[in-house]
C-alpha positions in Angstrom: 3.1 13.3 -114.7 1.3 16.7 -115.7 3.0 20.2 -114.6 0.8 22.5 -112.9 1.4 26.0 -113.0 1.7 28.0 -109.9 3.1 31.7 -109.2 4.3 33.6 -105.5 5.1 37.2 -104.6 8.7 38.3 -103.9 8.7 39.9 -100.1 7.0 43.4 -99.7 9.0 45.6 -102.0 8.2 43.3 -104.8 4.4 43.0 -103.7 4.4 46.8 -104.3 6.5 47.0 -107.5 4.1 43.8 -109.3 7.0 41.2 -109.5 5.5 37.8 -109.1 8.1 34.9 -109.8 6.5 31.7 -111.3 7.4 28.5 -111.8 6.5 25.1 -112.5 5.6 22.1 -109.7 8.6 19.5 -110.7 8.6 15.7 -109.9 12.1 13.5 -108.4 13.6 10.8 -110.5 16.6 9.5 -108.5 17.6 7.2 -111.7 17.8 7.5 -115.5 14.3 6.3 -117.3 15.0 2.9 -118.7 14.8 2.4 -122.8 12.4 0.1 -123.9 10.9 -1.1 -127.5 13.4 0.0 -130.1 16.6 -2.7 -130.7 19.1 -1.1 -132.9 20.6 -5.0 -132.8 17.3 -5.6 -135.2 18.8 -5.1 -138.8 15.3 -4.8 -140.5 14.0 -2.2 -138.3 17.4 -0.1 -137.7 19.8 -0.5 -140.5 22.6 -0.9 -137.3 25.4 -2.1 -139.8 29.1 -2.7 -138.9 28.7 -2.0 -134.8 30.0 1.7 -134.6 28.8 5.3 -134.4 25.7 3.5 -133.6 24.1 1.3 -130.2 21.6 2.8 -129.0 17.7 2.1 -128.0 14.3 3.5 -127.4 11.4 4.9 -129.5 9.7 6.4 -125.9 8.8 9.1 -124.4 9.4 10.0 -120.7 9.3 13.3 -118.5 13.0 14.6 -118.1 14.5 14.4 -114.7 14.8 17.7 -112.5 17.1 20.1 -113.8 21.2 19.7 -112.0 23.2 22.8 -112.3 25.3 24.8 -109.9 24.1 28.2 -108.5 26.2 30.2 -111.0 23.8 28.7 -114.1 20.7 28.6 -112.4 17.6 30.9 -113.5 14.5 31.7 -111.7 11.3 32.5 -113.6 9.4 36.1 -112.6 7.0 38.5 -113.4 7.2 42.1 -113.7 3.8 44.7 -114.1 2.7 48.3 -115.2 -0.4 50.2 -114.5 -2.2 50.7 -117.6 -2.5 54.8 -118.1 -3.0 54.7 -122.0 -0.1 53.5 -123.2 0.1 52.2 -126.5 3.5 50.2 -125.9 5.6 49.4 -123.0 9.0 47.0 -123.2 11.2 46.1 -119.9 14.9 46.9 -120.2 17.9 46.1 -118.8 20.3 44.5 -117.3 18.5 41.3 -117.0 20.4 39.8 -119.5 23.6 40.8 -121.7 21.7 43.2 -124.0 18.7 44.0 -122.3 19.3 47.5 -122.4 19.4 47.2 -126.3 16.9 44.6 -126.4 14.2 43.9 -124.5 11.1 42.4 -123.7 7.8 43.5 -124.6 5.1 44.1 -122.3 1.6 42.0 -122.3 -1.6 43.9 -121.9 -3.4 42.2 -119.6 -7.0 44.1 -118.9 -5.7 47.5 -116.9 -2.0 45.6 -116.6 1.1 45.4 -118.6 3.3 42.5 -117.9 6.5 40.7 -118.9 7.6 37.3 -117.8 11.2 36.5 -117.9 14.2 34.6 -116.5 16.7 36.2 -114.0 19.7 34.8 -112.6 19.8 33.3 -109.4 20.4 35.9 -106.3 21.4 38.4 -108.9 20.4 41.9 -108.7 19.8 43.6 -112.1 18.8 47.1 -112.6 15.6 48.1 -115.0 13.0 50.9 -116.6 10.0 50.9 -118.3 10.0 52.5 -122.1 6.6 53.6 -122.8 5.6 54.0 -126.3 9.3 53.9 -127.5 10.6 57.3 -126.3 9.8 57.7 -122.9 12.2 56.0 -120.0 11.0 55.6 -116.3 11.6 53.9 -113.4 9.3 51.3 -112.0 6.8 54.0 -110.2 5.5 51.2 -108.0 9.4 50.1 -106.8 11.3 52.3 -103.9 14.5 50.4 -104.6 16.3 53.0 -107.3 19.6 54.0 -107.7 21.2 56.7 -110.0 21.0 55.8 -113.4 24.1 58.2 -113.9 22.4 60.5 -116.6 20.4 62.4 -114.0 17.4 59.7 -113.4 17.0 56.6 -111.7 16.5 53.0 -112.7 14.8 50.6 -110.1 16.7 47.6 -108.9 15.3 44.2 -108.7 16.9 42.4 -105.6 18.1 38.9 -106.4 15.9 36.2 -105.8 15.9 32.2 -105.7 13.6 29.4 -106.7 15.4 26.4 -104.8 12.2 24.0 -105.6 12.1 25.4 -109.3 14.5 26.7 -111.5 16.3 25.9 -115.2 19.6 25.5 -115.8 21.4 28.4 -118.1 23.8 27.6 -120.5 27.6 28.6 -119.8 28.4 31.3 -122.2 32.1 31.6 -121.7 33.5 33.3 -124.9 31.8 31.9 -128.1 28.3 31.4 -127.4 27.1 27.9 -128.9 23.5 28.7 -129.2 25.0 30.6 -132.5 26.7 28.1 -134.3 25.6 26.2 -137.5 27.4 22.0 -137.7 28.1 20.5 -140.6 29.0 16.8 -140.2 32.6 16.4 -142.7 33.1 12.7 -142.7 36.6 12.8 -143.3 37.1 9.5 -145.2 34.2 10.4 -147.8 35.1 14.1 -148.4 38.1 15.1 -150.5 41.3 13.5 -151.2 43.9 16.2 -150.7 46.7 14.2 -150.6 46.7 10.3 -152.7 50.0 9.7 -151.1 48.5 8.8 -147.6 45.6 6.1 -149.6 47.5 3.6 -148.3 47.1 -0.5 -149.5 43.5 -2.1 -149.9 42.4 -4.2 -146.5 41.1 -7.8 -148.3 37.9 -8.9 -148.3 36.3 -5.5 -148.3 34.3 -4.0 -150.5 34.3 -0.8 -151.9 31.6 0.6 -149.9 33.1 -0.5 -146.8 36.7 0.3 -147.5 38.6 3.2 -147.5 38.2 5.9 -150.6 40.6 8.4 -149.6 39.6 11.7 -147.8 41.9 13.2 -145.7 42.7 16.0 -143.2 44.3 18.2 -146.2 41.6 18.1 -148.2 39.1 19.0 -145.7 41.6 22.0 -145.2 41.2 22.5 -148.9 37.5 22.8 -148.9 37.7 25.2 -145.5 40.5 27.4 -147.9 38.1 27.6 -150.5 35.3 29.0 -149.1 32.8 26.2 -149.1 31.6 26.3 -145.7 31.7 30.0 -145.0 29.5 30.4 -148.8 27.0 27.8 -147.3 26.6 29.4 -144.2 28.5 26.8 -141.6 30.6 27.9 -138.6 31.3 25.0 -137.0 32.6 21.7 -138.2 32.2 18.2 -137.0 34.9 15.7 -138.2 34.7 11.7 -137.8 36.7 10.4 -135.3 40.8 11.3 -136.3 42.4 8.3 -133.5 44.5 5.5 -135.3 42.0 2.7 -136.0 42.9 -0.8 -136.8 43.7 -2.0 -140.3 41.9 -5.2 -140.7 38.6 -6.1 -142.2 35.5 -6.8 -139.5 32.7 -8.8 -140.0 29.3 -6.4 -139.7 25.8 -8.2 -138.6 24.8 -8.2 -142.0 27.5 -10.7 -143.3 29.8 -8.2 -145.3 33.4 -6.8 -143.9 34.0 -3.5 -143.3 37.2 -1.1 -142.9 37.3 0.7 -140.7 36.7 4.2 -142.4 34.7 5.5 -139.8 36.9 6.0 -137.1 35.0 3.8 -134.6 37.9 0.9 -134.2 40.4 3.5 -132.5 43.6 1.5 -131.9 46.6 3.4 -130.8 45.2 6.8 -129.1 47.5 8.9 -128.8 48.2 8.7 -133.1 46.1 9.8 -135.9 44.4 7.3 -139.0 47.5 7.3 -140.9 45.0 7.0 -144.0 43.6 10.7 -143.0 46.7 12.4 -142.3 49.4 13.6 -139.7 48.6 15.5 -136.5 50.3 17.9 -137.9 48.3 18.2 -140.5 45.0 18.0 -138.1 46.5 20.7 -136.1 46.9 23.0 -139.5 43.0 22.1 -140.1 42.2 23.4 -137.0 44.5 26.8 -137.6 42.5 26.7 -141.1 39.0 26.5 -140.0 39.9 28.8 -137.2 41.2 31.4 -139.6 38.2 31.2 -141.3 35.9 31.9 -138.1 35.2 28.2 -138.4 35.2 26.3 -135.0 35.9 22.5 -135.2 34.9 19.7 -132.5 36.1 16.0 -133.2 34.1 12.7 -132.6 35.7 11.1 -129.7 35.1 7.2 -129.4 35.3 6.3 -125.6 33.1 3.2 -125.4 35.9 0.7 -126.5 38.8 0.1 -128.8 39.2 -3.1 -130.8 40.9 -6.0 -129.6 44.2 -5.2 -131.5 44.8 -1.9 -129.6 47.9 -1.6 -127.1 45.9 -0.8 -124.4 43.4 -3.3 -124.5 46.9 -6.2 -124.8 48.0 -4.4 -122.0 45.1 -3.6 -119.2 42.8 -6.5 -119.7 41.5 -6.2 -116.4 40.3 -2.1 -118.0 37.5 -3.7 -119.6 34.5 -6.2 -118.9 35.0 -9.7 -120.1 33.2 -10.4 -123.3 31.2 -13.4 -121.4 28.3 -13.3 -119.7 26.6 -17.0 -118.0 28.9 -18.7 -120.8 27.5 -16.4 -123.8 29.5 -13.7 -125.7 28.3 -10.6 -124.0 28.0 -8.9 -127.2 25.1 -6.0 -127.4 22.1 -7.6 -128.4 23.4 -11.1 -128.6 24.6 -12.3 -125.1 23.7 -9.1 -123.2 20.9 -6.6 -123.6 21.5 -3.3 -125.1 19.8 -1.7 -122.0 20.2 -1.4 -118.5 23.7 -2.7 -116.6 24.7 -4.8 -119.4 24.2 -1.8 -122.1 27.2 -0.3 -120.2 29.1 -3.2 -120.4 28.2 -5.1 -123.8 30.8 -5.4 -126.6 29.2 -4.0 -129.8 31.0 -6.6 -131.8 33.0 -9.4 -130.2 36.0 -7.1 -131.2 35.7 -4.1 -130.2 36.9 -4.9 -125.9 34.7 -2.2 -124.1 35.9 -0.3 -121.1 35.0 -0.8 -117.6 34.8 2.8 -116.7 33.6 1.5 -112.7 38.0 1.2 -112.9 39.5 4.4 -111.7 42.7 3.9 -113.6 40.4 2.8 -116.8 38.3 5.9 -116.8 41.6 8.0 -116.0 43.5 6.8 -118.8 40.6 7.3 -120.9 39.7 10.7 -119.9 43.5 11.8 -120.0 43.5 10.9 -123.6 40.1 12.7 -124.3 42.2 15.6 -122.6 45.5 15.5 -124.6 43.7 15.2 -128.1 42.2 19.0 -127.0 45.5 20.1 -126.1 47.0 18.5 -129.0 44.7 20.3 -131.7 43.6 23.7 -130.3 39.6 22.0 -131.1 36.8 23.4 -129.8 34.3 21.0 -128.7 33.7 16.9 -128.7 30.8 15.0 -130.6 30.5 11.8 -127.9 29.6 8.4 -129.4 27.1 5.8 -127.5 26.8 7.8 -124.4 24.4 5.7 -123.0 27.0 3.2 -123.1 29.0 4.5 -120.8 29.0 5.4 -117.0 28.4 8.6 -115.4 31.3 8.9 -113.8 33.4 9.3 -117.2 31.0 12.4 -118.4 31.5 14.0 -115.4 34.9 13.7 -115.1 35.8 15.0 -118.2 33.8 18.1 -117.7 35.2 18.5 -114.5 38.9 18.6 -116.3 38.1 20.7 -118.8 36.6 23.3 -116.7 39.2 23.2 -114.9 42.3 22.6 -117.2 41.1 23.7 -120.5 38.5 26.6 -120.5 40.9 28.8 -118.0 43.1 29.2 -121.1 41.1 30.0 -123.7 38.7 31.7 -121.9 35.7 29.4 -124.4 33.1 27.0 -123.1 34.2 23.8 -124.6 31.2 22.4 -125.7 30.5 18.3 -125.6 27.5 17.0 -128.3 26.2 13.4 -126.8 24.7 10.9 -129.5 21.7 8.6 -128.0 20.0 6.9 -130.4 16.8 7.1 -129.1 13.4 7.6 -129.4 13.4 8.3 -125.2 13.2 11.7 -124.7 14.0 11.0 -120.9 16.8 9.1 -121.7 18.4 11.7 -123.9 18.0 14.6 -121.2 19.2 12.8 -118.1 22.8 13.6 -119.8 21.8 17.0 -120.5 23.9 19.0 -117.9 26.2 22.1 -119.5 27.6 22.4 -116.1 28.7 18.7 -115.0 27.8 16.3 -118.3 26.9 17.2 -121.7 25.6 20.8 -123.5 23.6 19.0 -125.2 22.5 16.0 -127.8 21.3 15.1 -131.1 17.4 15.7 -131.0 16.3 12.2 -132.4 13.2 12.8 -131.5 12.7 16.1 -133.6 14.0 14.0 -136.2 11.4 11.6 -136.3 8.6 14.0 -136.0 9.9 16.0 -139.1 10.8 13.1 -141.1 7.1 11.4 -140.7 5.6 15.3 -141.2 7.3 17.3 -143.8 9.6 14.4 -145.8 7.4 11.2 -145.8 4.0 12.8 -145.2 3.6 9.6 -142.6 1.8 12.4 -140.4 0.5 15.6 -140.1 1.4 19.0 -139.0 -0.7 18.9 -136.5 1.2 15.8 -135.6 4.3 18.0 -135.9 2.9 20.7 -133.8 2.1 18.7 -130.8 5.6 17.3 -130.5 7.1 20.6 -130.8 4.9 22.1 -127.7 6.2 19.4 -125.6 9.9 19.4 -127.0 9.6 23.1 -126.7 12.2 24.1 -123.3 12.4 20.0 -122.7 15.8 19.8 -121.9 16.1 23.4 -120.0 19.7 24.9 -120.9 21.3 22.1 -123.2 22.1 23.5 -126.7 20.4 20.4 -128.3 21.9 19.4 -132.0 18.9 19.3 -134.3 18.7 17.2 -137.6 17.2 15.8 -140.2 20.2 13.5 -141.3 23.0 11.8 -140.3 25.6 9.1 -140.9 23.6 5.9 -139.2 19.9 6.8 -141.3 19.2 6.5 -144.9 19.7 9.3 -147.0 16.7 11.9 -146.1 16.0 12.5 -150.1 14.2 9.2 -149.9 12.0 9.5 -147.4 11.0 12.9 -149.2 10.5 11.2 -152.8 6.7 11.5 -154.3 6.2 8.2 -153.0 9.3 7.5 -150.4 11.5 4.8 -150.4 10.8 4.7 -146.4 8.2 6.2 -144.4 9.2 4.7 -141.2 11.5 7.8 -139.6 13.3 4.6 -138.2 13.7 3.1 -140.7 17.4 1.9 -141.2 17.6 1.1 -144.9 19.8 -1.5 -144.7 18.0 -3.9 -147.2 19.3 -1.5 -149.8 22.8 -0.9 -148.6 24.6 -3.3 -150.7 22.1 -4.0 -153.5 19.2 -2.4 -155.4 20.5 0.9 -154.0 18.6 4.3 -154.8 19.3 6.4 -157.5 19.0 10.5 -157.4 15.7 11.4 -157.7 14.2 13.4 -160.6 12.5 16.8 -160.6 12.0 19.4 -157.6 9.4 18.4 -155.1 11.9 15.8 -153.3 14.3 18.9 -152.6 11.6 21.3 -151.7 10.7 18.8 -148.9 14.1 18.5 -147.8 14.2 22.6 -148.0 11.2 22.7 -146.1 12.4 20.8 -143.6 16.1 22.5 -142.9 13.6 25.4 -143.1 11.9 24.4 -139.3 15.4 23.0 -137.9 17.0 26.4 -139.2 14.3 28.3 -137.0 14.2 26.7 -133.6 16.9 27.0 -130.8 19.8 24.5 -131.1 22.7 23.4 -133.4 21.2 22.5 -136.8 23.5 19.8 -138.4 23.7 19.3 -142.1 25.1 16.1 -142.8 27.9 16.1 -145.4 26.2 15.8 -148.9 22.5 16.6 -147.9 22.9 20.0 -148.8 22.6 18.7 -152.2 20.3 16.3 -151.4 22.8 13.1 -152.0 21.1 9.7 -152.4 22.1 6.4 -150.5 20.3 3.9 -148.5 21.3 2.6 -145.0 24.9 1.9 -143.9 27.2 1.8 -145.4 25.8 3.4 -148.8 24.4 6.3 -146.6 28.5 7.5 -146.3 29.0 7.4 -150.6 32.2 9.8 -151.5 30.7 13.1 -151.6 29.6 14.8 -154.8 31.4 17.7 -156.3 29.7 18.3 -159.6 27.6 17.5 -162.0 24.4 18.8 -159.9 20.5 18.3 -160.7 18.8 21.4 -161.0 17.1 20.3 -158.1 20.1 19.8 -156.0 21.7 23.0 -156.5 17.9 24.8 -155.1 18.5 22.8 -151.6 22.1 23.6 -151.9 21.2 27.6 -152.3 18.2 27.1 -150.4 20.7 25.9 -147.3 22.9 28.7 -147.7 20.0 31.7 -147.5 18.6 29.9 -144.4 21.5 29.5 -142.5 22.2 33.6 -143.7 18.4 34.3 -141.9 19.6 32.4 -139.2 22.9 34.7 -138.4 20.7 37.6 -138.7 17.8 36.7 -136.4 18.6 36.4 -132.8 14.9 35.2 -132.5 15.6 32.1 -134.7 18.8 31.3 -132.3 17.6 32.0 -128.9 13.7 32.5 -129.3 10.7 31.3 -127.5 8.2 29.8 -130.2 4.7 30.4 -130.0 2.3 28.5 -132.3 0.1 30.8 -134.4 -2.1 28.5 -137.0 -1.6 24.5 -137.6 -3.6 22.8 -139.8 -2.8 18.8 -141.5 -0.5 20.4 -143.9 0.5 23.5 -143.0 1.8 25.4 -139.7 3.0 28.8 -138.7 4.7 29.7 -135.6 6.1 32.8 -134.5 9.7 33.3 -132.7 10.6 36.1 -130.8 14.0 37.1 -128.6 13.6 40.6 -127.1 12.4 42.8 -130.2 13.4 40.6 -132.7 10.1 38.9 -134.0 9.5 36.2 -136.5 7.1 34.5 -138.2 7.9 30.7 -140.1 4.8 29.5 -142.2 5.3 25.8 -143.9 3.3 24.1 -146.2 4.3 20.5 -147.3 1.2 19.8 -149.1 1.5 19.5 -153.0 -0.5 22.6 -153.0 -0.9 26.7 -152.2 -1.8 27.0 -148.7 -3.4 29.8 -147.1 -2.6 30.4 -143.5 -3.8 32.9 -140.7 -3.1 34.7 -137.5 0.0 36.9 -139.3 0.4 40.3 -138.7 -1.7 42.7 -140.8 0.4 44.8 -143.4 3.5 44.1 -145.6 5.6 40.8 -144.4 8.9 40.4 -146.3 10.1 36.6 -147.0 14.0 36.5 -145.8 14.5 33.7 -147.6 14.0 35.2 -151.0 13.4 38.9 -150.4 9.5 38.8 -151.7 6.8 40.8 -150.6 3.2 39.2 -149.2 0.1 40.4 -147.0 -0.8 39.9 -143.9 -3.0 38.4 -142.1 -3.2 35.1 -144.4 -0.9 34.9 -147.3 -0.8 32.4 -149.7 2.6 29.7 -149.2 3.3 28.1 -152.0 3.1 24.3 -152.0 6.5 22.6 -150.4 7.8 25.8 -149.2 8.7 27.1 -146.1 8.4 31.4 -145.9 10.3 33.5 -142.9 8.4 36.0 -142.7 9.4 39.5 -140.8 6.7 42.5 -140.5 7.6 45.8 -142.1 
């Protein structure tokens, strides 16, 4: 269904003062959009491997449903004007927003008008000026409502105003905002050893790429003492799920065991993996990373536990029966992935998944998400298969941590959703920072950039016309964007000269055990992969950098995607991502634009597109080419632009970009 725009005056005393609010015509959806097309059960086309982390479906794309938020988050668009008298500038300040008095927003000239659109808080009053030209302050000429502006002038007050039939949800910035923060996925078991006394026997029948190899909670610490993260840029960690899981082998769809490494067997949940390390040594991770201005959110398995788990022996009647008209009700197998049985299936027929329509279930379940929070001081949960689940869970655990947990430390505790899915609709019905989730994993984004900038599968232009309709899609969330993660193959592949995979779906799992891929040679592979942290580094959101891809680490699909992570002995090619990562993520922190921006497309071509961000005053320019050749692009500002990224000098309006290189440009 299209949007049509449409724009009304606010009463008489905003008729005289020029504010207009505007908005745009909405459709109902009383239900979440179904998922069709895309079967992660379907080894060839999905690489699903050992049945965890994973279970999702969809490769659509669907409108969102209306925006859900209390009063306190929502925002209602409007309009304020100036009479043109000559003016060569005019910005709106103040107290629209937390800094507006520092940072504004620019004025529009539109024919013998200036204008500014923005977003105010519902039924809020704010107070406002006009700067003309930089120096000069006044009050809105055409607006009676003033009061004293305590330095002998007056600022004009705009009276608060709602938008019941159209408004967007804000996010909740309590404390730390989120919108800031930089994730890098530390898979615990594949990261350091710290401490070989907690290794712990070999489970028979696995192999090596399956099994156990050792990381722990102490030598993530080590890594957080050291510096690493805070020299590449990251402030926020995201560790693999810490419960006690079972130690058996499990049969995976593709006819080898697995351990389980990965964290998605939990067992006994109110104890850690003995393999990764004490509570007490989670809990002096959490100081560490803290210490270090690193926050730290876990990956919380709720879906099910497997069949050897005390609960499971004990409350049967907690979980749906693994039957269904005499067939093993197993995802893909004897239920559907989708729909009522997707919320019901076991992902393998041991892993007992939890009937969450239970009161006592979901309470016992939600209780425990609760005590691991108060357990390890963390800051936020990453939620596996949310799709899986029922409603009712998501909302009650915000519910108790708004009102157990963020009264205490006085932070928004945020909550990550994965939903492996091509269904746009889908992913947003869950986005809700003020009853479900903040935000989730953009898979979508990921496909686009994966088939535009890594395996050249389609063009910018392709990549452009996603991002106008991604752009603002899911209102307030703070979405997690990516370009890899633990259940893809290795992104370096798909940006080889002539990739491995040019499916972005592609699950690699042919190559998993056998035949696997090799690092490859020279630099254009890693200027792809720089290129493309380049656009996730410069939209809003959570960019992720999965353990290892900051230096470009090959592997295939699951489980040869999760090799131990590499400490030395680095390409020349992999240490330019690696540095490449770090000066991104150091542009980011000091653009506000890139962070919190509204994007604005400036040129596009098959291979190349520029696109400008801006947040108040703050304006930037991103220019990418991922052709094999120098690009010239247009529609820059005239004059001196200076690369962040590497410090260099280039004219506007249409400088040359260097083949496979992304330049942020700001105007001198």
């Amino acid at each position: 269904m299209g949007l049509s725009r449409f724009c009304f005056t606010l009463g008489p005393i905003f008729a005289l003062a020029g504010v207009v609010a505007c908005g745009d015509d909405t459709f109902v959806n009383e239900n979440p959009p179904s998922v069709g097309g895309y079967d992660p059960g379907n080894t060839t086309a999905t690489g699903y491997g050992a049945g965890y982390g994973q279970g999702q479906g969809g490769t659509g794309g669907s409108e969102p449903p209306p925006p859900m938020c209390d009063d306190e988050y929502k925002l209602c668009a409007a309009e304020l004007t100036y009479p043109d008298m000559g003016e060569q500038s005019v910005e709106l300040r103040g107290s629209f927003k937390a800094d507006g008095w520092t940072n504004g927003v620019p004025m529009v000239k539109d024919g013998a008008t200036w204008k500014a659109t923005f977003d105010v808080s519902w039924a809020t009053d704010f107070q406002y000026k006009f700067v003309l030209d930089g120096t000069s302050w006044i009050a809105d000429p055409n607006n009676p409502n003033q009061v004293d502006d305590g330095f002998g002038g007056k600022n004009s007050v705009f009276s608060g105003i709602t938008c019941p039939d159209d408004f967007k949800c804000a996010p909740p910035i309590l404390g730390y905002d989120w919108r800031d923060a930089v994730l890098y996925f530390v898979f615990v078991d594949r990261f350091n050893d710290g401490n070989p006394a907690n290794n712990g026997p070999a489970i028979g029948g696995v192999q090596t790429p399956a099994a156990y190899q050792g990381g722990d909670f102490v030598g993530v610490t080590q890594k957080i003492e050291s510096g690493y993260f805070n020299d590449l840029g990251i402030n926020t960690l995201w560790l693999s799920v810490p419960l006690d899981n079972a130690d058996v082998a499990g049969a995976g769809d593709d006819g080898f065991n697995y351990s389980a490494y990965h964290g998605y067997w939990p067992t006994n949940l109110d104890q850690t993996e003995s393999r990764q390390g004490s509570m007490l040594e989670l809990t002096a991770l959490v100081e560490a990373a803290h210490a270090q201005g690193l926050k730290v959110i876990v990956d919380y398995a709720m879906n099910h536990v497997h069949s050897s788990s005390p609960v499971y022996q004990q409350h049967q009647d907690w979980f749906w029966p693994n039957q269904n008209g005499g067939n093993n009700c197993v995802c893909g197998q004897g239920c559907s992935w989708d729909g009522a049985e997707g919320k019901r299936c076991w992902f393998r027929d041991y892993l007992p998944d939890f009937n969450f329509t239970n009161a006592a279930a979901r309470q016992f379940s939600v209780d425990n998400a609760i005590w691991w929070i108060n357990q390890t001081g963390i800051d936020g949960f990453r939620l596996d298969a949310v799709k899986h689940i029922e409603d009712a869970w998501l909302l009650d655990l915000r519910s108790r941590v708004k009102a157990e947990i963020e009264p205490t430390t006085q932070q928004h505790f945020y909550m990550v959703g994965e939903t492996f899915t091509g269904d746009k609709g889908t992913i947003a019905y869950y986005v809700n920072p003020s009853t479900m989730l903040d935000g989730q994993f953009d898979f979508p984004l990921r496909h686009a950039l994966v088939g535009s900038v890594l395996a050249r599968s389609a063009t910018m232009n392709d990549l452009n016309g996603f991002l106008a309709g991604n752009d603002g899609y899911y209102g307030a969330g703070v979405m997690s964007t990516f370009i890899g993660n633990h259940d893809v193959p290795r992104s370096i592949h798909f940006a080889q000269d002539q990739p491995i995979w040019t499916d972005p779906w592609a699950g690699g799992k042919e190559k998993a055990w056998s035949g696997q891929p090799g690092l490859p040679s020279g630099m254009s592979a890693f200027e792809r992969m720089a290129t493309a942290f380049a656009v996730i580094f410069t939209l809003p959101g959570v960019p992720l950098v999965y353990y290892g891809d900051e230096y470009g680490m090959p592997g295939a699909g699951d489980p040869d995607n999760r090799r131990f992570m590499q400490w030395s002995g680095y390409s020349q090619g992999q240490q330019f991502l690696r540095d490449r990562v770090a000066a991104l993520a150091s542009v980011r922190a000091a653009h506000p634009a890139l962070r919190r921006g509204t994007r604005e497309t400036v040129h596009v071509t098959n291979d190349t597109l520029v696109y400008k961000m801006q947040d108040g005053t703050d304006v930037v320019y991103v220019a990418v080419n991922r052709s094999d050749s120098q690009q010239q692009v247009n529609g820059l500002p005239a004059g001196t632009l200076t690369d962040e990224v590497d410090g260099s000098s280039h004219q506007g309006p249409s400088p040359q970009i260097p083949a496979r290189t992304a330049r942020v440009f700001v105007p001198n």
